[in-house]
KEMI-691988 format. One record per atom (N, C-alpha, C, CB): residue number from 1; residue in one letter; atom name; x, y, z. Coordinates in steps of 0.2 Angstrom, whole numbers, plus 5000, padded with zeros to 4 digits. Atoms other than C-alpha are relative to their C-alpha. Glycine has a CB too. Layout:
! KEMI-691988
num=NUM residuo=a atomo=CA px=X py=Y pz=Z
...
END
This chain:
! KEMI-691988
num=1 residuo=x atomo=N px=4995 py=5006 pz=5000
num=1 residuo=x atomo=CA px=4533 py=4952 pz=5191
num=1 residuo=x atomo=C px=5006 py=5002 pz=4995
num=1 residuo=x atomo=CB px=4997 py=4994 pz=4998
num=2 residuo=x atomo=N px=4991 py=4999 pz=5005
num=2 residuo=x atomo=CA px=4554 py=4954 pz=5184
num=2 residuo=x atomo=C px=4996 py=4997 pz=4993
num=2 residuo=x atomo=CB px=5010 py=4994 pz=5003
num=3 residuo=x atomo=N px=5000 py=5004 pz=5007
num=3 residuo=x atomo=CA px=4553 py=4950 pz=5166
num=3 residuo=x atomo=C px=5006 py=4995 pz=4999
num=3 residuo=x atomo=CB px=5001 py=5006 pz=4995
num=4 residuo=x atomo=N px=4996 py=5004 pz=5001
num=4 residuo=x atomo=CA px=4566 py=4936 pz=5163
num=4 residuo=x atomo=C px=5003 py=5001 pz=4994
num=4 residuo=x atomo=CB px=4997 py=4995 pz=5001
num=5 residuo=x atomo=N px=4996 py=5001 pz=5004
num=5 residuo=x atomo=CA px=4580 py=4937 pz=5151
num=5 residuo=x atomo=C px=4999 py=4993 pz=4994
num=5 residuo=x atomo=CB px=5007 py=5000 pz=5005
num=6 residuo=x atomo=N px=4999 py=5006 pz=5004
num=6 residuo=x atomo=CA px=4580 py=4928 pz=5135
num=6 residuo=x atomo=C px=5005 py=4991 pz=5000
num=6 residuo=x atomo=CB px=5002 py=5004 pz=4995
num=7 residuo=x atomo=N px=4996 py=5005 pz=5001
num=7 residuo=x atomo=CA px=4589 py=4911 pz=5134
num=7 residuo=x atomo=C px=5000 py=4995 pz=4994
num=7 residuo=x atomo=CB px=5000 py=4997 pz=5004
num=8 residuo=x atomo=N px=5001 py=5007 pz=5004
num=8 residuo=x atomo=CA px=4594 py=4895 pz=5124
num=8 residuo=x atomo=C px=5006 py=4997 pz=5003
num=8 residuo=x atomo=CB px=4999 py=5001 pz=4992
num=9 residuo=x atomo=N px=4992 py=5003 pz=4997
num=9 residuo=x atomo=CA px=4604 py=4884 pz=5134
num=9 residuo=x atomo=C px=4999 py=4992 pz=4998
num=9 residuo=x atomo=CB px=5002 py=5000 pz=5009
num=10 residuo=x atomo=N px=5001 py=5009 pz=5001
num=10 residuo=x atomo=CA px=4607 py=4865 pz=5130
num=10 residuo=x atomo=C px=5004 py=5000 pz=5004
num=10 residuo=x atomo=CB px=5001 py=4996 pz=4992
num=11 residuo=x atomo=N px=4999 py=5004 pz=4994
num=11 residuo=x atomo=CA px=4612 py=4854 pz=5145
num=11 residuo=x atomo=C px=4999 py=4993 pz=4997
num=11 residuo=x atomo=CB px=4994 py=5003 pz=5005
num=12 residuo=x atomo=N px=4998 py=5005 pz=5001
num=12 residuo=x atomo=CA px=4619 py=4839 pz=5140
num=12 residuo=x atomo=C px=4998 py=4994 pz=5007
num=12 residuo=x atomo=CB px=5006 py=5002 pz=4997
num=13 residuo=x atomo=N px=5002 py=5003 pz=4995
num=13 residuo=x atomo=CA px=4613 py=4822 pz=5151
num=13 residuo=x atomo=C px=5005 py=4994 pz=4999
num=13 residuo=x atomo=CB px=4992 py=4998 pz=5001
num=14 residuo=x atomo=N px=5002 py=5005 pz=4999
num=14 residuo=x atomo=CA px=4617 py=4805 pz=5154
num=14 residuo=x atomo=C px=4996 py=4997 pz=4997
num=14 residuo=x atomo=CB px=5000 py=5000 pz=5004
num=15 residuo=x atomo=N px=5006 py=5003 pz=5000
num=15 residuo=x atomo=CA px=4607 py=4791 pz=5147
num=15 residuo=x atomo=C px=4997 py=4999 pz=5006
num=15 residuo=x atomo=CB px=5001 py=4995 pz=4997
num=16 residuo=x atomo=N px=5004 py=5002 pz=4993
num=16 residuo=x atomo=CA px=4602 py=4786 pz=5164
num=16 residuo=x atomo=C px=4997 py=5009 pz=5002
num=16 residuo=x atomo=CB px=5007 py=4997 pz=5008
num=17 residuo=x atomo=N px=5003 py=4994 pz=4996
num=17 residuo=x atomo=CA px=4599 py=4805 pz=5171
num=17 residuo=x atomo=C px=4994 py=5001 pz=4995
num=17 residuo=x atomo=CB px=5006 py=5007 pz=5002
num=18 residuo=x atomo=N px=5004 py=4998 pz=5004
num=18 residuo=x atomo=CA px=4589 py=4808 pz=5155
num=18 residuo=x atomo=C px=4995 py=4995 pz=5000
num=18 residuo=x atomo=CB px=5003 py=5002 pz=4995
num=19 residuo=x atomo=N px=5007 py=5006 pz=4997
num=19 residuo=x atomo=CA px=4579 py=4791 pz=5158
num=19 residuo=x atomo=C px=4996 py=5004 pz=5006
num=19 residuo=x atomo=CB px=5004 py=4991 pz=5005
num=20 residuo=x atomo=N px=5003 py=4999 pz=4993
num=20 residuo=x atomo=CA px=4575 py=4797 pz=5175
num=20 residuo=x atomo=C px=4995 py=5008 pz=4998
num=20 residuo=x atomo=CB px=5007 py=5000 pz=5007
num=21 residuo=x atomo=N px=5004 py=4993 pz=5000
num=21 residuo=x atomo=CA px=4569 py=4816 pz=5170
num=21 residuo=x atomo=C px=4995 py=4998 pz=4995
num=21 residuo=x atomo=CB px=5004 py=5007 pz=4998
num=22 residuo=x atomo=N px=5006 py=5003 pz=5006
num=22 residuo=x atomo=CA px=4559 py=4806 pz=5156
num=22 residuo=x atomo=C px=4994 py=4999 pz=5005
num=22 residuo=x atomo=CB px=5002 py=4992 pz=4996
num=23 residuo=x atomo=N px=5005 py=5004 pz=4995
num=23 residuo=x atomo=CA px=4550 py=4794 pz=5169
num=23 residuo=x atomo=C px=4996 py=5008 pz=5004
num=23 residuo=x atomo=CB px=5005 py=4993 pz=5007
num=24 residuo=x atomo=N px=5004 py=4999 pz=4995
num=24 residuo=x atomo=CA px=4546 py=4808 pz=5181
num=24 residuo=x atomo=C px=4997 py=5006 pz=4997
num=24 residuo=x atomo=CB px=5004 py=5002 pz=5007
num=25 residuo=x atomo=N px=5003 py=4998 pz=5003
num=25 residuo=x atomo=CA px=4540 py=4819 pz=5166
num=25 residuo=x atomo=C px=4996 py=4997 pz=4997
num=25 residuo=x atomo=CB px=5003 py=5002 pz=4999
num=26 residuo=x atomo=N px=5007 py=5003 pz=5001
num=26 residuo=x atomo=CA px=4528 py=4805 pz=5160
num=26 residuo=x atomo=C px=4995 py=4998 pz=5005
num=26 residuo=x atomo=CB px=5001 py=4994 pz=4996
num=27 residuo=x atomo=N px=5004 py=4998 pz=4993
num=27 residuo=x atomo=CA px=4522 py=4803 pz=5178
num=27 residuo=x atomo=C px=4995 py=5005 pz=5001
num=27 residuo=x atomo=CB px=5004 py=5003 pz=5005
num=28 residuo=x atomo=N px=5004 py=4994 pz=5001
num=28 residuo=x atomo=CA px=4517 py=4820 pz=5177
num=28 residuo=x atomo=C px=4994 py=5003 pz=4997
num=28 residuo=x atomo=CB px=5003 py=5002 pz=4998
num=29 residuo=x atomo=N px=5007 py=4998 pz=5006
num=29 residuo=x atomo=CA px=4508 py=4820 pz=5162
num=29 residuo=x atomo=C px=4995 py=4994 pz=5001
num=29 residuo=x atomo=CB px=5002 py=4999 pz=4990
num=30 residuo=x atomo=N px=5004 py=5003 pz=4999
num=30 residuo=x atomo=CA px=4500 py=4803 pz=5166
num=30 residuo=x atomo=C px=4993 py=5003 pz=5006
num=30 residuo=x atomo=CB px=5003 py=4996 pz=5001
num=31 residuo=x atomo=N px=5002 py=4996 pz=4998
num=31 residuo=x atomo=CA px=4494 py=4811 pz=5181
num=31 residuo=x atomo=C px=4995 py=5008 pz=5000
num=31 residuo=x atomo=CB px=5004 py=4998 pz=5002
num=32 residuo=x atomo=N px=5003 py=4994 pz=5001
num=32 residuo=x atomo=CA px=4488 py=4828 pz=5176
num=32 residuo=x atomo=C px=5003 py=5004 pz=5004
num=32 residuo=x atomo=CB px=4994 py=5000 pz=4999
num=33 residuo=x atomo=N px=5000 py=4994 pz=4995
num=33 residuo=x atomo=CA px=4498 py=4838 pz=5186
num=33 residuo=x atomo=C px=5007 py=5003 pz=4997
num=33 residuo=x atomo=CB px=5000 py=4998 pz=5009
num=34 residuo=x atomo=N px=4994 py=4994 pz=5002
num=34 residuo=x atomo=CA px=4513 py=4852 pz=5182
num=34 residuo=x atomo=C px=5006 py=4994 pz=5000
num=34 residuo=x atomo=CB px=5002 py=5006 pz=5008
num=35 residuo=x atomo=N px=4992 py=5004 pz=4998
num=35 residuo=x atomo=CA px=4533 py=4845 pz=5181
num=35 residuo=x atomo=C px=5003 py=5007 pz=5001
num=35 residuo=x atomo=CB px=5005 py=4995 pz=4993
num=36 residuo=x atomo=N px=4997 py=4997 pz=4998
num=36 residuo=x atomo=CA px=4544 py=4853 pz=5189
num=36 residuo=x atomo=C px=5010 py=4998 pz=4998
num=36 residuo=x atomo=CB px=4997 py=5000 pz=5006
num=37 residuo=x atomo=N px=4992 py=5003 pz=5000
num=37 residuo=x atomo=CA px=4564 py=4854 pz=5184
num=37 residuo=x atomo=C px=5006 py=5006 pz=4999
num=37 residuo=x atomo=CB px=5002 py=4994 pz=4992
num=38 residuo=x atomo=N px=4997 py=4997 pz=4998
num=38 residuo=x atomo=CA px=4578 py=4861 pz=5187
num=38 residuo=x atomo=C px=5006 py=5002 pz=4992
num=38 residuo=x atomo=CB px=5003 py=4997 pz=5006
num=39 residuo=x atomo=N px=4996 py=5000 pz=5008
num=39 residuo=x atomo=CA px=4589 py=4868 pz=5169
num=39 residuo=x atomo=C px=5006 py=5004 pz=5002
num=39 residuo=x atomo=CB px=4996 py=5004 pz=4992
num=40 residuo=x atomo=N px=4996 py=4995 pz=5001
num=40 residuo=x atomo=CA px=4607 py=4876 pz=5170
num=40 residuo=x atomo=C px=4998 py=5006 pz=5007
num=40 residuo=x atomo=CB px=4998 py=5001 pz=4993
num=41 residuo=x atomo=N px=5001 py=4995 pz=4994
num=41 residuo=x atomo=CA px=4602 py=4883 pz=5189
num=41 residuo=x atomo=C px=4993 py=5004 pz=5001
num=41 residuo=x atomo=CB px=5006 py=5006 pz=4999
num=42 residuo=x atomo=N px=5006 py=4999 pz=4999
num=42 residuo=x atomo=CA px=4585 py=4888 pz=5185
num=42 residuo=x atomo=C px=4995 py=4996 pz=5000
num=42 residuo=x atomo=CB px=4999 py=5003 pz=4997
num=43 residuo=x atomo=N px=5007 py=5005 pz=4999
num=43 residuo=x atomo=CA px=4569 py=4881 pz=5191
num=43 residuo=x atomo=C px=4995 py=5001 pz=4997
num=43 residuo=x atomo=CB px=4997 py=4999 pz=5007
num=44 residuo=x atomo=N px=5004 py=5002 pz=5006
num=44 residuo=x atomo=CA px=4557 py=4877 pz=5178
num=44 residuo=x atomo=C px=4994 py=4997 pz=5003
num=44 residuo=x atomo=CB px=5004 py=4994 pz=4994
num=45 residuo=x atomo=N px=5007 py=5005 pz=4998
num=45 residuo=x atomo=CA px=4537 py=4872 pz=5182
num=45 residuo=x atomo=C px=4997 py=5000 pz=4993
num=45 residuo=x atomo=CB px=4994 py=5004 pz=5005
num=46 residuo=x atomo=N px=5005 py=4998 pz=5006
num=46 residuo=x atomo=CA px=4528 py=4868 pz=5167
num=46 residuo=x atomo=C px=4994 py=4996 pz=5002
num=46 residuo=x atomo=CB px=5003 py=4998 pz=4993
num=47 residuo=x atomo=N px=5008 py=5001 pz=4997
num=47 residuo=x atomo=CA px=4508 py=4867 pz=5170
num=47 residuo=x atomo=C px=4999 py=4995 pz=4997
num=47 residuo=x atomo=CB px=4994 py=5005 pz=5000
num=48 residuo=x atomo=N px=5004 py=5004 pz=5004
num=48 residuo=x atomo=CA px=4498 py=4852 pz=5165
num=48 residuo=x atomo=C px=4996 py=5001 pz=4992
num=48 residuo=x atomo=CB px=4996 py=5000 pz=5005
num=49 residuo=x atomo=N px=5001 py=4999 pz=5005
num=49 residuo=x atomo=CA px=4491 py=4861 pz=5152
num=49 residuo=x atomo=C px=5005 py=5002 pz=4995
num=49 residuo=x atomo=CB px=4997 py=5004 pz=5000
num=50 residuo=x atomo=N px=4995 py=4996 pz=5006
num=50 residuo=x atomo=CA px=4507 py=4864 pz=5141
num=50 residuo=x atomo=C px=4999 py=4995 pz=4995
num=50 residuo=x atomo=CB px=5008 py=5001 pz=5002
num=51 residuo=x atomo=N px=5003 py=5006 pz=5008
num=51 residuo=x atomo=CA px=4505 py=4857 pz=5122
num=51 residuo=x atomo=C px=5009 py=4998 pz=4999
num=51 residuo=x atomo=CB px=4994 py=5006 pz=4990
num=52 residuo=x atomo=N px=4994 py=5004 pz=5001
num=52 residuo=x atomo=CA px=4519 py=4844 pz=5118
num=52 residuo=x atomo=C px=4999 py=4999 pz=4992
num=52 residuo=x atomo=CB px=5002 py=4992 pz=5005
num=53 residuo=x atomo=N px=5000 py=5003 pz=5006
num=53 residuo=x atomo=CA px=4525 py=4840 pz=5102
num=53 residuo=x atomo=C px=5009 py=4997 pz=4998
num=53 residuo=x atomo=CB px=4998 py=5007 pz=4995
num=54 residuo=x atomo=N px=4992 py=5003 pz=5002
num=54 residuo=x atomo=CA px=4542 py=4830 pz=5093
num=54 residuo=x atomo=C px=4999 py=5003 pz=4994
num=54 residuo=x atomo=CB px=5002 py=4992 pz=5001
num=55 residuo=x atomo=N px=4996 py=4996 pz=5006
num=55 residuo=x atomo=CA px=4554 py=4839 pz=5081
num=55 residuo=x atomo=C px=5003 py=4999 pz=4997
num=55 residuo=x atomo=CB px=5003 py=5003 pz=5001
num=56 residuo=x atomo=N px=4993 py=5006 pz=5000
num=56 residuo=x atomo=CA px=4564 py=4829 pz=5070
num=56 residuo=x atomo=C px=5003 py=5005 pz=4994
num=56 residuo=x atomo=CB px=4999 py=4990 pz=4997
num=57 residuo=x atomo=N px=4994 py=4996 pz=5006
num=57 residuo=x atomo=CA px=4578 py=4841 pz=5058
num=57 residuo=x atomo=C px=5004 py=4995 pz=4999
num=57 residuo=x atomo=CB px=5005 py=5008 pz=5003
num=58 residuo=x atomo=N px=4996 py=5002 pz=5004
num=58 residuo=x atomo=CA px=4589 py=4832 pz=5047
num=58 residuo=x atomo=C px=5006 py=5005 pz=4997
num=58 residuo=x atomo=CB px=4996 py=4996 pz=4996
num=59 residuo=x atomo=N px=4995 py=4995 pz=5004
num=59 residuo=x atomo=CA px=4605 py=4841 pz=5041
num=59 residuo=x atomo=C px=5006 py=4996 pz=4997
num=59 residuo=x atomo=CB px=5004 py=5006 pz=5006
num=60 residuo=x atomo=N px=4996 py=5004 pz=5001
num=60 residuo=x atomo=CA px=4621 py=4837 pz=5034
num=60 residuo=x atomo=C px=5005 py=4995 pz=5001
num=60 residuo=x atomo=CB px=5000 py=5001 pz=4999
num=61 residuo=x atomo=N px=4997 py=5005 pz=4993
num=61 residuo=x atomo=CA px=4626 py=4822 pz=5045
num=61 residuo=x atomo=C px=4997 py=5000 pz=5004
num=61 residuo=x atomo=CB px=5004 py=5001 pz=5003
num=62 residuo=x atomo=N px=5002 py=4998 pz=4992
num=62 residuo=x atomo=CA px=4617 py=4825 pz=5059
num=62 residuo=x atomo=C px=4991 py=5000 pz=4999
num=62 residuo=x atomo=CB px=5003 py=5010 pz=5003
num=63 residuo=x atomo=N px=5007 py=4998 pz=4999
num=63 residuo=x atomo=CA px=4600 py=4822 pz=5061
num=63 residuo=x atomo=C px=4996 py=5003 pz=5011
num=63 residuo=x atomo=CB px=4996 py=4990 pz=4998
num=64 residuo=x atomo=N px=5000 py=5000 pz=4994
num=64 residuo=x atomo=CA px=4592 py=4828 pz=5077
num=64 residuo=x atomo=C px=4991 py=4998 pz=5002
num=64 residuo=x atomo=CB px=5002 py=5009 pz=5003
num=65 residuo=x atomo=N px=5008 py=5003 pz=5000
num=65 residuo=x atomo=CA px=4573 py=4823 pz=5087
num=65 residuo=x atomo=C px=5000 py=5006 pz=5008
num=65 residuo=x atomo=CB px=4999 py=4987 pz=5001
num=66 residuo=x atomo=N px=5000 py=4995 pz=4991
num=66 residuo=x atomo=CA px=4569 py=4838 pz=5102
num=66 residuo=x atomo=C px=4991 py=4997 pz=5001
num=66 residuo=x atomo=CB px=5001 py=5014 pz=4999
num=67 residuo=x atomo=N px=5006 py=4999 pz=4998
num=67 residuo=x atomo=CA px=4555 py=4833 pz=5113
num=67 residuo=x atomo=C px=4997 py=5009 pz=5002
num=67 residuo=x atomo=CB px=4999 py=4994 pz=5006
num=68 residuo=x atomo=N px=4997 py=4994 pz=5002
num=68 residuo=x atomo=CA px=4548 py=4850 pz=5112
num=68 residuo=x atomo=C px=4991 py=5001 pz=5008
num=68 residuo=x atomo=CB px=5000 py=5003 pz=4989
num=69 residuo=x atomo=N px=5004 py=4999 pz=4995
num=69 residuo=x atomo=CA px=4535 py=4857 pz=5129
num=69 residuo=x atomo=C px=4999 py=5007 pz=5001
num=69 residuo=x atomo=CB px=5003 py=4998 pz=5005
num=70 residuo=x atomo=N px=5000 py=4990 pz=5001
num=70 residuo=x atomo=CA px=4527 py=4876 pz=5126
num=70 residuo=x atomo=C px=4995 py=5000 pz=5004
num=70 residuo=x atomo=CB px=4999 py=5006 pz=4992
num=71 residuo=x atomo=N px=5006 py=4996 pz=4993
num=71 residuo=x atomo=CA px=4517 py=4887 pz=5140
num=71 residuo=x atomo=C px=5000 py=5005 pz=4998
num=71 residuo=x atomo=CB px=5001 py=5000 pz=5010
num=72 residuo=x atomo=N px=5003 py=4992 pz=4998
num=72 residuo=x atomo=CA px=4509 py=4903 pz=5142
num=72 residuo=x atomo=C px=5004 py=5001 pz=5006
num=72 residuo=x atomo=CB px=4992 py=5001 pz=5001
num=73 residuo=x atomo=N px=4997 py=4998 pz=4997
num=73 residuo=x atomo=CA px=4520 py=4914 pz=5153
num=73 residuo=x atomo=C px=4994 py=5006 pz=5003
num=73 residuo=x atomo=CB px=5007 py=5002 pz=4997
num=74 residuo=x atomo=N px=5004 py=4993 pz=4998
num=74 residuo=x atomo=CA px=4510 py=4926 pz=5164
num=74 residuo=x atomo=C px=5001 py=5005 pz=5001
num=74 residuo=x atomo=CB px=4999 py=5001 pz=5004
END
């Protein structure tokens, strides 16, 4: 399998659009099964098994909060 090029993109939402990739992301996890989403033209699966955690940095002015979603790559 291609190896895949490093990234870091941020992809700015909508409150509404970002409501809605929420909902169909807690679906997911209620359910126990993969999410699937699309970032910046690429399609993203992340398995049932991926460990979640929240991030919260504070700087000067700016606080931020990343919901944060890591997998093993095969």
């Amino acid at each position: 399998m291609k190896r895949k090029a490093a990234r870091d993109i941020e992809k700015g939402y909508t409150a509404g659009q970002m409501a809605a990739k929420l909902r169909r992301l807690a679906d997911s996890l209620e359910q126990g099964k993969a999410f699937s989403i699309q970032i910046a033209g690429e399609r993203l699966t992340i398995p049932a098994t991926a460990t979640f955690c929240i991030e919260h940095e504070r700087g000067a002015g700016v606080q931020e909060i990343e919901f944060q979603l890591r997998w093993k790559v095969k």
